[in-house]
C-alpha positions in Angstrom: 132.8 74.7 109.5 130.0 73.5 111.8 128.4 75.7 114.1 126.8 74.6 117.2 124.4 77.5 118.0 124.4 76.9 121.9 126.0 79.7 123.2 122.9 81.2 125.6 125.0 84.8 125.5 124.5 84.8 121.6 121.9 85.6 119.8 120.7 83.6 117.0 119.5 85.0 113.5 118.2 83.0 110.4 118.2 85.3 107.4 116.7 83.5 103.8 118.5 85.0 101.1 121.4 85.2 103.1 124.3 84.3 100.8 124.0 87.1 98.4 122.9 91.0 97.9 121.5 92.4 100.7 121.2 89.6 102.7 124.3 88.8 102.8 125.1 92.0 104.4 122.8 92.0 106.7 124.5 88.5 107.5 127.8 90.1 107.8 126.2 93.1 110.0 124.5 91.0 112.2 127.9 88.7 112.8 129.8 92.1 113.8 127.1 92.6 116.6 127.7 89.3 118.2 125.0 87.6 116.6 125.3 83.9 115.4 123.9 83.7 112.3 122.1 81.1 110.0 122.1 82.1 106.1 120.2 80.4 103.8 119.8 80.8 99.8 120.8 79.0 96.8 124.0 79.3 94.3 127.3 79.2 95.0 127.4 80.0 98.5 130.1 82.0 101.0 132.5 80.0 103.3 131.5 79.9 106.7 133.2 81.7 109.2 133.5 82.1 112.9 129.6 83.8 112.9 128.0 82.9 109.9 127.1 79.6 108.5 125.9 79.1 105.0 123.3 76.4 104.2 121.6 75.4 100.6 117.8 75.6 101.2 115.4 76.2 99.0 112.8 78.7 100.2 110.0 76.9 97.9 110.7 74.1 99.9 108.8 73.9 103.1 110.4 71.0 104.1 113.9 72.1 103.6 112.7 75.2 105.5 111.5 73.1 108.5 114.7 70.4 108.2 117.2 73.8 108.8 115.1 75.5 111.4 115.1 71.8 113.8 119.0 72.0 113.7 118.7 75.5 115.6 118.0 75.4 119.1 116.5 78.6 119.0 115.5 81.8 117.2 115.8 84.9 118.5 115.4 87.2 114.9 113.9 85.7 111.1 114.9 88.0 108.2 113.1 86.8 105.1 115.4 88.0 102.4 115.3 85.8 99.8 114.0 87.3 96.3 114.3 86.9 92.6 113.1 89.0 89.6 113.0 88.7 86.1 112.8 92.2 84.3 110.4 91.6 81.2 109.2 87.8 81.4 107.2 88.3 84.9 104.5 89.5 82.1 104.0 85.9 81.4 101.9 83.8 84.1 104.5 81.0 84.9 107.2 83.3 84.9 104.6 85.8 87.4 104.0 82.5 89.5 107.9 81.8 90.0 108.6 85.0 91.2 105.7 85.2 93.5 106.1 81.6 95.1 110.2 82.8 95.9 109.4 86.6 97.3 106.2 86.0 98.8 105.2 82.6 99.7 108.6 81.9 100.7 108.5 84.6 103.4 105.2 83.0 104.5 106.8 79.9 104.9 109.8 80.7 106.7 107.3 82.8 108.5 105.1 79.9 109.5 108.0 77.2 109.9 109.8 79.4 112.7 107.2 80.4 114.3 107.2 78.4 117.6 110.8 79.0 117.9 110.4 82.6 117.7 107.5 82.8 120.6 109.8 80.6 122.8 112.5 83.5 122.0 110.0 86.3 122.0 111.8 87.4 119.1 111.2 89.6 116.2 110.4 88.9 112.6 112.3 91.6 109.9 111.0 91.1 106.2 112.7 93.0 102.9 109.8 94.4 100.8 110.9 97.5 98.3 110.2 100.6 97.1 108.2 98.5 94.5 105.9 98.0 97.3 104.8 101.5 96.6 105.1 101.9 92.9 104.3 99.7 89.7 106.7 98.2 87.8 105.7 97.8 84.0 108.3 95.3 83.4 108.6 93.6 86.5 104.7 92.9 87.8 105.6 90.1 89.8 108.1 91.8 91.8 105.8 94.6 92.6 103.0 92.6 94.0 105.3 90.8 95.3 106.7 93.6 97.2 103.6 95.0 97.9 102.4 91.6 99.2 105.0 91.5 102.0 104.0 94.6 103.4 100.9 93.5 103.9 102.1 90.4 105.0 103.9 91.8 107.8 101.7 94.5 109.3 99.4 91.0 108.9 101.3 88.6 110.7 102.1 91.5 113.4 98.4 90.9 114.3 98.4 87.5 114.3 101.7 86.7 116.4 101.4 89.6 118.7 100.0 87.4 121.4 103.3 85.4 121.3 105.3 88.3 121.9 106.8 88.3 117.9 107.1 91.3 116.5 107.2 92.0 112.7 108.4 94.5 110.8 109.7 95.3 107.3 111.9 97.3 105.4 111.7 98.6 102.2 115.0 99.6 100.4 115.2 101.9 97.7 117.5 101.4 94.7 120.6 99.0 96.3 123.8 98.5 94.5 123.3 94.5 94.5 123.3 91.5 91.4 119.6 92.4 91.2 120.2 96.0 90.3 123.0 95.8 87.5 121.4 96.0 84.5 119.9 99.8 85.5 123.1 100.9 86.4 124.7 100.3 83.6 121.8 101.6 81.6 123.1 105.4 81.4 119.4 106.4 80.7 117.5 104.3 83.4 120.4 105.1 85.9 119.9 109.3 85.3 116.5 109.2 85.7 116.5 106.9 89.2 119.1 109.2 90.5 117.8 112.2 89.2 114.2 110.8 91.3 116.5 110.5 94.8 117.3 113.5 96.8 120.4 112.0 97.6 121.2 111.4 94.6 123.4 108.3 94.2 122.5 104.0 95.0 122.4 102.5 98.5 124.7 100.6 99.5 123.7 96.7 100.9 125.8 98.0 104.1 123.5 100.9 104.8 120.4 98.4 105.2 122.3 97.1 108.7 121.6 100.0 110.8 117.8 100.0 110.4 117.7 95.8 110.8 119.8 95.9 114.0 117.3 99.0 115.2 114.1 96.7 114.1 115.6 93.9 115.9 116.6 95.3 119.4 115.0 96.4 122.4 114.6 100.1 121.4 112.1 99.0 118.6 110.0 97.0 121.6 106.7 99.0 120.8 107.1 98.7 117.0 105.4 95.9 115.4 103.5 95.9 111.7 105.8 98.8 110.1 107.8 99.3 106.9 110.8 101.7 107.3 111.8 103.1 103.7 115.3 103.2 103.4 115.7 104.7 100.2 117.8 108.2 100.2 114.3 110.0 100.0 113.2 108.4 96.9 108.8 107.5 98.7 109.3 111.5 99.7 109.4 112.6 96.2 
C-alpha cells in the first residue's frame, strides 16, 4: 500500500526502528490517534495498513535517511527508535563501534536529516534512551554508552533547535517485554533478580511506552524540551 501523506488534518510521524519492539508499538499507538505514520527499520517488515507504512532503511545510511524523509511532505513528530545490542561481544571494539553507529549516530542522523522539516512543522523530536542510560552494563558496554549518549544528545539538541521551535525529549524505558529482552526472561536467575529490583514487580509492556510518547508529543508537553521520562515501574527509584 502507498500512502500519500497529504492529508493537512493528519499528523505525520517518522519513527526509526519502527517495524519491531517498541517501535513498532509506538507505530501502532500513534496510528490509533489519527496520526499517519512513517516506520522505518530493517528485517522482515509489517504490512502496511490504512495508517502505517513500512519502509526498508537503513539508519547507518544517511542517504537512505535523507531519500525517505524527501517523499514526506512534512514532519510534525521524529521518534528515533531504532537500536541493536549484542549481550557479551560489545566488549570487542568493532562489535562496540556497530552498536554505537546504529543507537547513537543513527539518532543523530535522522536527527540532522529531518531537521528542516521539523522547524517548518514546529514539531517535536522523541528519542528512546534506557534505563542503561543510568546504569553500567558489564556485558553490554556499547549499549550503555550508547544509551547514555542519547540522553545527552537530546537535552543537547534541545539547545540547539530550540530557536526553531523543535522540542526534544527522551524516554527511557525500563525492562520491556520485546526481541531484545528474551534471553533475561527466560534466564530464571537474571529474570528474579530484575523483578525482584522493580517495585512493580513484573516487565513493561511495549504498549505502556504510548501514553508517555503521545504526552511528549502534544501540546500539553509545550514547555518541556531536553527531558528523559523513566518509564520503568520504579526501577531509577530504587
Amino acid at each position: 500500500m502507498t500512502h500519500k501523506f497529504n492529508n493537512n488534518k493528519e499528523k505525520i510521524v517518522l519513527i526509526s526502528g519502527g517495524t519491531s519492539g517498541i517501535g513498532l508499538a509506538l507505530a501502532e499507538g500513534f496510528a490509533t490517534a489519527n496520526y499517519q505514520v512513517m516506520a522505518i527499520g530493517l528485517g522482515e517488515l509489517p504490512a502496511d495498513n490504512k495508517c502505517i507504512s513500512f519502509k526498508q532503511v537503513d539508519v547507518r545510511d544517511m542517504q537512505q535517511i535523507k531519500e525517505i524523509i524527501s517523499q514526506l511532505p512534512t514532519i510534525d513528530l521524529l521518534i528515533n527508535a531504532a537500536g541493536i545490542l549484542k549481550r557479551g561481544a560489545e566488549l570487542e571494539p568493532d562489535i562496540f563501534a556497530q552498536v554505537i553507529d546504529v543507537n547513537l549516530n543513527g539518532t543523530m542522523r535522522c536527527c540532522n536529516a529531518a531537521r528542516e522539516k521539523l522547524a517548518l512543522a514546529r514539531g517535536s523530536i522523541i528519542n528512546i534512551a534506557s534505563m542503561l542510560s543510568y546504569f553500567g552494563g558489564g556485558l553490554v558496554p556499547a549499549y550503555s554508552a550508547s544509551k547514555g549518549g542519547v540522553v545527552q544528545l537530546t537535552k543537547s539538541l534541545a539547545i540547539a533547535y530550540a530557536a526553531e521551535h523543535i522540542r526534544v525529549n527522551a524516554i527511557a524505558p525500563g525492562w520491556i517485554e520485546t526481541p531484545l529482552t528474551s534471553g533475561l526472561r527466560a534466564d530464571p536467575e537474571r529474570n528474579t533478580e530484575i523483578l525482584k529490583r522493580t517495585p512493580m514487580q513484573r516487565w513493561g509492556k511495549t504498549n505502556e511506552l504510548v501514553g508517555p510518547a503521545l504526552f511528549l508529543a502534544s501540546d500539553a508537553a509545550s514547555f518541556i524540551t531536553g527531558s528523559t521520562l523513566n518509564v520503568d515501574g520504579g526501577y531509577s527509584a530504587v
